[in-house]
N, C-alpha and C positions, 0 to 999 in steps of 0.2 A: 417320145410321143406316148399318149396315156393309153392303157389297152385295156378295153372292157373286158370282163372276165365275166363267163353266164355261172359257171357251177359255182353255188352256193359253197357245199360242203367243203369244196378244194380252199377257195378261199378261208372259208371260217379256220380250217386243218392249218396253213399256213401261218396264221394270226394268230404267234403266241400270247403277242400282249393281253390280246379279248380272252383266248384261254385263263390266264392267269386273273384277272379281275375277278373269277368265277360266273361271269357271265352266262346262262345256259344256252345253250346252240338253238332254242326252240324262241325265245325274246328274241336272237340276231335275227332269225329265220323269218317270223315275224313282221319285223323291221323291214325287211328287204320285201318278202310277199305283199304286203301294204303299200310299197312304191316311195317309202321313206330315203332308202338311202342305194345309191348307186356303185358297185363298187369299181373302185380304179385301181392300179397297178400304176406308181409312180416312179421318177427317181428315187428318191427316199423310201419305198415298199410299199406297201399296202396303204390306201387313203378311201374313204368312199364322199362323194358327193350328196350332199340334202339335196333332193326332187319335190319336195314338200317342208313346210314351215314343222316343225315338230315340237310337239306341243306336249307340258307334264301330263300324266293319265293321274289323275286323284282320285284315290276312293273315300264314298262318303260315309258317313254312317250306318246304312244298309248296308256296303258294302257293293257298292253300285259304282264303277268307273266311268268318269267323264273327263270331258278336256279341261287341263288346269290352264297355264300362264302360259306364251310360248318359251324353247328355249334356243334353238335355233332356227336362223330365218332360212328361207327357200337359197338354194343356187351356192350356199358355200361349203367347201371345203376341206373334210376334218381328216385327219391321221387316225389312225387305230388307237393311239394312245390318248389323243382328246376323246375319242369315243369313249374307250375306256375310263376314263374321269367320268364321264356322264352316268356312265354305269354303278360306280362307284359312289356317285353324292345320291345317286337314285331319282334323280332329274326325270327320266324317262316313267318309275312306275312308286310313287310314293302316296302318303296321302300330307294334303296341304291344310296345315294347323292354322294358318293367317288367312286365306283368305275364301272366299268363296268362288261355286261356279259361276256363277256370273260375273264374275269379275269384280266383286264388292266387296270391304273392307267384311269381316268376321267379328263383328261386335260381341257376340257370343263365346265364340274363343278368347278376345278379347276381355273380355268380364271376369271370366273362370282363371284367368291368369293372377286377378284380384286375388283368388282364393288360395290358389299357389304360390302366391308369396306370404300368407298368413300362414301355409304349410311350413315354408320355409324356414320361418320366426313367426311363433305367434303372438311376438312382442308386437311385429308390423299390425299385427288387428289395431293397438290402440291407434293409428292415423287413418285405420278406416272407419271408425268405433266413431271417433269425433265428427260433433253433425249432422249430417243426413247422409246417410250411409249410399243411399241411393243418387245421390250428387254426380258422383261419379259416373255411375253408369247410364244415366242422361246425360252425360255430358260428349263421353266416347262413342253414344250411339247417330250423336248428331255428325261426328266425324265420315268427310266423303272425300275418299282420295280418288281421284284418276286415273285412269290405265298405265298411266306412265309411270307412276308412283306403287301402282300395285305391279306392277312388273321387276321394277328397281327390287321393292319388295321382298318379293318371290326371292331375286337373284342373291341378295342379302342371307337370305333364312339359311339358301343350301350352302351358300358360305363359309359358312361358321356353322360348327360341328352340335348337332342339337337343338337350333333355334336358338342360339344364345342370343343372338343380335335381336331377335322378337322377342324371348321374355326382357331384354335390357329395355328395349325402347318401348314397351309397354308400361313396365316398372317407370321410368324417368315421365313418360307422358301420364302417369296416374300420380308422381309424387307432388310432378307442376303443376299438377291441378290443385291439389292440397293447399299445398301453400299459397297459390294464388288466390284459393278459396279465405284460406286466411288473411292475405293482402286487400282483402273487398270486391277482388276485380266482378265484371256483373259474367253472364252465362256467356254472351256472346265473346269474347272477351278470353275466356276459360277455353272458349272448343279451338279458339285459334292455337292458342297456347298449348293444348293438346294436342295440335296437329304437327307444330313443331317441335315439340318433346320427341314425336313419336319419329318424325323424318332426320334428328339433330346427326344420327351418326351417314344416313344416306348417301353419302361421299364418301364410305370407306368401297361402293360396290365399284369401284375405278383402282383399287391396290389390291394388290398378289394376296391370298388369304393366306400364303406361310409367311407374310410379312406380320401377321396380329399372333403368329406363334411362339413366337421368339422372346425372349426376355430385352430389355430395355440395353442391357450390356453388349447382345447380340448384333445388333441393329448396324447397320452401316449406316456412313454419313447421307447417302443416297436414300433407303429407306427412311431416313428420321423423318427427313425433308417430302418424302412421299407421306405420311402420316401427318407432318404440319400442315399436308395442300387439304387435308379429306374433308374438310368444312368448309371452303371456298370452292372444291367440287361439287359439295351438297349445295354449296348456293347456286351455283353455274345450271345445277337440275332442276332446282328449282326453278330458276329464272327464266330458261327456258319450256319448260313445264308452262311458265305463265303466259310467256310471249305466244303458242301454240294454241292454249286454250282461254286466250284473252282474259287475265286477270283472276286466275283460278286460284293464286296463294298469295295473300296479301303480304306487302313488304316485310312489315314486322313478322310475318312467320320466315323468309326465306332468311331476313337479318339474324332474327333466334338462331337458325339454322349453321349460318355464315360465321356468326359471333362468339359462338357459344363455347370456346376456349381462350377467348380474351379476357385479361386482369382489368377490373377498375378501376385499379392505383398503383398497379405493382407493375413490374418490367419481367416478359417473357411470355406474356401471353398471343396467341396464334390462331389464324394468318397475318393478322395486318399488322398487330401490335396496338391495337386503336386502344385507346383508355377514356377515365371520365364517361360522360355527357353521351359518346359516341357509341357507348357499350348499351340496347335497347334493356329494360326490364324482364321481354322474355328470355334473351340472349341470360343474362344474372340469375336468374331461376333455373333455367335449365340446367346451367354448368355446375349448382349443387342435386341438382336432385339426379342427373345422371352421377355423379362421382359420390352421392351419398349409396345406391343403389349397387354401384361398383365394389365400392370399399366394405359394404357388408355380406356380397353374395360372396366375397373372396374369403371374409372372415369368418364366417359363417358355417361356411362347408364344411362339410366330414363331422365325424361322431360328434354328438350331442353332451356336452360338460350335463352333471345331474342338474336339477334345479334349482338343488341348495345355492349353486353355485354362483346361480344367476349369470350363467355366460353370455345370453344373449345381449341383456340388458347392458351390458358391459361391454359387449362390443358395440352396440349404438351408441351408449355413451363417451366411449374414447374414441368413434367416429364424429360422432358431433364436436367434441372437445377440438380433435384435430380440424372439423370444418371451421368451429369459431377464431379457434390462434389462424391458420390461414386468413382470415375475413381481416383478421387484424393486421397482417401482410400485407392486404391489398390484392388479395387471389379470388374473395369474394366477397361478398353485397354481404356486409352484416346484419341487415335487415332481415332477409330472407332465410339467413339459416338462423334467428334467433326463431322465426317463425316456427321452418322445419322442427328445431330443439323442444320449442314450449310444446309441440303434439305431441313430445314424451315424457312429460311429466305426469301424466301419472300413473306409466310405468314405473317411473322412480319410485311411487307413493307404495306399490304395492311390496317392495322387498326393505325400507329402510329398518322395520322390527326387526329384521335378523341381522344388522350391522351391529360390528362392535362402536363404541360410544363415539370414538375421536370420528368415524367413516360417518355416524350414524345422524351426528348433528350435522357435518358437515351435507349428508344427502337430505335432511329436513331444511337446512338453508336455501339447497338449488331447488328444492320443490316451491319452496313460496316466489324464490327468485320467478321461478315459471309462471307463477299461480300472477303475479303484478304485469309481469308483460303480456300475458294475454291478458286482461284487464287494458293492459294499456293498447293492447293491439286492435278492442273492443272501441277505447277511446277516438282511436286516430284514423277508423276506417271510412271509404271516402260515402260520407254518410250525404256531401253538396248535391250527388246527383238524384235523391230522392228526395231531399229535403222542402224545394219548390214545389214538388208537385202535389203537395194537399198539408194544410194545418198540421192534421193529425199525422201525418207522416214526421213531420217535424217534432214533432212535440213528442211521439215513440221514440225517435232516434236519441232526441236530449235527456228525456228519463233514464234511460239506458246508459247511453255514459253518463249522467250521473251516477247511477251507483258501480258502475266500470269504476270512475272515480274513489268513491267510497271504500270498497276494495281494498282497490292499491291505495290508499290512504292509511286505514288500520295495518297494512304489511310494514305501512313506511314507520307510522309511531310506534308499532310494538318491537322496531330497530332490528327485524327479523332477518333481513337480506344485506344486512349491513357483517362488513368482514370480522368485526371486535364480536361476535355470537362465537367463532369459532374459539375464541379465549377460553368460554367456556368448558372447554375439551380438556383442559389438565385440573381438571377438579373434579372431587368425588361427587359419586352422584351426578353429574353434571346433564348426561342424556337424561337421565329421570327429572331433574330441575326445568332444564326446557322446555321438555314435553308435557310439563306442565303446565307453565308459561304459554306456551302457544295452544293448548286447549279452549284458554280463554279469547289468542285468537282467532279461532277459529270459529268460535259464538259468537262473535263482534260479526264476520261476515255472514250470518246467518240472514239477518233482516235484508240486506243489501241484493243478496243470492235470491232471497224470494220474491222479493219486487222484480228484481230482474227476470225473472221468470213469468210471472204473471206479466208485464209491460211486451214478452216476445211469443208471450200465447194470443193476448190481444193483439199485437202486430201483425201477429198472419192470420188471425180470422178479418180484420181489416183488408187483409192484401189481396185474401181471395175472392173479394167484391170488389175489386179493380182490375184493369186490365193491365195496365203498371202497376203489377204485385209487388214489386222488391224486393225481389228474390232472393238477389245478388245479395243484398245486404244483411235480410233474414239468414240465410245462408249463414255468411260469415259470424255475424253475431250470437248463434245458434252453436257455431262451432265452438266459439272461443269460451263460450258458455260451457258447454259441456265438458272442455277441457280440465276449468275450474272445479265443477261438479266434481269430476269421477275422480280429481286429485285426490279432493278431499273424503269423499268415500273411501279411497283404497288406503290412505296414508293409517298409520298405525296411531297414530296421537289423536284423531278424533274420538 
């Protein structure tokens, strides 16, 4: 039978565990005088009961403590040593980087994370550089999760050591916006797809957190198979998440969520295995922009190579390299990581003067290669759903690709992206010959570039006398534009 114990101090004295955590005896004391926790004397030793739901204490930027998420409920429980843990991830007295007091997503934390990944590499500026910079942070501010979702949340963050799982799924929900921005998608459209980005890993808060410590080789059969279920978890929250609050996350986001380790074409992808048709679009977007985000914080870390060096650039590079040979696999949507790739062109533009000749033409080849798919990405955007809606909407959009057209027309005649250019590479002189050569093309898109420019300055003072502005599509074509632009600014042959 359980035996209440009144002296505090005897108990705390007994309780090596809480000793050892470095807990101070003035927080336990605390705890208990507030009518938190109960203590018992079990079979197993020492245990105390919750009397009250307990709740994180956050402090904010004054420095002002209030109630954060809860973390455990009323009436159960805990050992010394699950206390101990709490103590430990600092559940009980931290401050909370995700979310707010009121129980509302942190948009503002959320923004500043933009910044910190430009810290990180400030190679990453050139995909926030393209466009309207502030795209983004309209887009994340219209994101509204739930209680249930910010609680998940919460439980995520102290998980994993640092906020990794928040800076990741910030990262992967700012990258899908990008590219989706690049795909045409409109605003409403985009916040979904943010909202999935951000919840994709949300099913790992159901697996052992020393289960994501371990190396791949470590792993038992048991754990793999708990780590193949975490995205049919995350759908399971979702879904009931929706069932609860009647319709609160549309199919396509809980699918993103569910899908988003499934292959298009290729065998091995998880949970279901599904491919083709059944894999959604945001599900295909996600799964590069989380594993592109992945594959660079890993690469990335620790001391910085000089900048002769160009080490960053070179790890995006042979990250994308490896996302497009995968896409070829059938592991992902070629479409969308050619998207992701072309937002780094003209990072490439800015180091190819210091290649040696055979590197040098070789990195003037993939910049025009970029410089034609956006052009074409400009071409193929889904331009049908403004197009009805007024003349001149129509008639903007067809100017436009026209000279998108134009463009990638002088890349295609001056045989610029064509593989017989690298032949060039065993002949003297050969970079200087080229960069020759392509001077002149790059006069040719001169006319082309300004029209286009002036046709998308007149588009949005048109749009902003409508109430169907076009946003979506100004947006995109605004991006792919400046992609173009700053290529050719930064490359060394202009």
């Amino acid at each position: 039978m359980d035996n209440n114990i009144s002296t505090f101090d005897t108990v705390f004295l007994e309780d090596d565990t809480l000793i050892k955590t470095g807990a101070t005896p003035e927080l336990i004391e605390s705890m208990h005088k507030e009518g938190y926790l109960q203590k018992l004397r079990t079979a197993k030793g020492l245990s105390y009961r919750v009397e009250k739901d307990i709740y994180a204490r956050i402090t904010d930027a004054d420095g002002k403590e209030k109630r954060g998420s809860k973390i455990i409920s009323k009436g159960g429980v805990i050992d010394s040593g699950t206390f101990s843990d709490i103590i430990k991830r600092r559940l009980w007295e931290r401050i909370d980087k995700c979310m707010t007091i009121d129980g509302k997503i942190n948009h503002e934390a959320i923004i500043s994370s933009i910044e910190r990944l430009k810290e990180e590499s400030p190679i990453h500026s050139i995909i926030f550089e393209t466009g309207k910079a502030e795209l983004i942070e309209n887009i994340i501010k219209q994101i509204d999760f739930d209680k249930i979702m910010l609680e998940n949340l919460n439980i995520l963050y102290e998980q994993e050591h640092e906020g990794r799982y928040v800076q990741h799924a910030q990262n992967t929900a700012i990258f899908a916006i990008k590219i989706g921005t690049g795909y045409g998608l409109n605003k409403n459209t985009l916040v979904d797809l943010a909202k999935a980005g951000y919840l994709h890993d949300i099913g790992k808060i159901a697996i052992d957190p020393d289960i994501w410590k371990k190396q791949e080789n470590e792993l038992t059969d048991q754990e793999k198979r708990q780590i193949k279920a975490h995205p049919l978890i995350g759908e399971y929250i979702l879904e009931g998440a929706t069932f609860i609050l009647k319709k609160k996350y549309d199919v396509k986001i809980i699918r993103g969520v569910g899908d988003h380790h499934e292959r298009p074409t290729s065998e091995g992808g998880f949970p279901r295995g599904i491919r083709g048709d059944k894999i959604g679009d945001f599900a295909r977007i996600i799964t590069i922009a989380s594993k592109f985000d992945n594959m660079l914080r890993a690469s990335i870390k620790g001391p910085r190579e000089s900048e002769k060096d160009h080490h960053e650039i070179n790890m995006i590079t042979d990250t994308l390299d490896w996302l497009t040979k995968m896409a070829g696999q059938g592991w992902y949507d070629p479409i969308y990581v050619d998207i992701l790739t072309a937002f780094y062109t003209p990072a490439m533009a800015m180091v190819i003067g210091e290649r040696v000749s055979k590197d040098e033409i070789k990195a003037i080849q993939n910049i025009f290669i970029g410089i034609e798919k956006a052009a074409g990405f400009m071409m193929n955007l889904h331009f049908d759903e403004v197009k009805s809606s007024h003349p001149k909407v129509t008639d903007y959009c067809n100017r436009i690709c026209s000279n998108a057209f134009q463009i990638s027309r002088v890349i295609r005649e001056a045989g610029i992206t064509e593989p017989l250019l690298l032949t060039y590479s065993q002949e003297n002189n050969a970079a200087t010959d080229v960069k020759e050569s392509l001077k002149k093309t790059v006069s040719c898109m001169d006319t082309p570039l300004k029209q286009m420019r002036e046709y998308i300055d007149e588009f949005e003072l048109f749009a902003e006398s409508r109430s169907n502005s076009c946003d979506s599509i100004i947006d995109s074509v605004t991006t792919w534009y400046d992609v173009i632009d700053k290529t050719l600014r930064n490359t060394a042959i202009h």
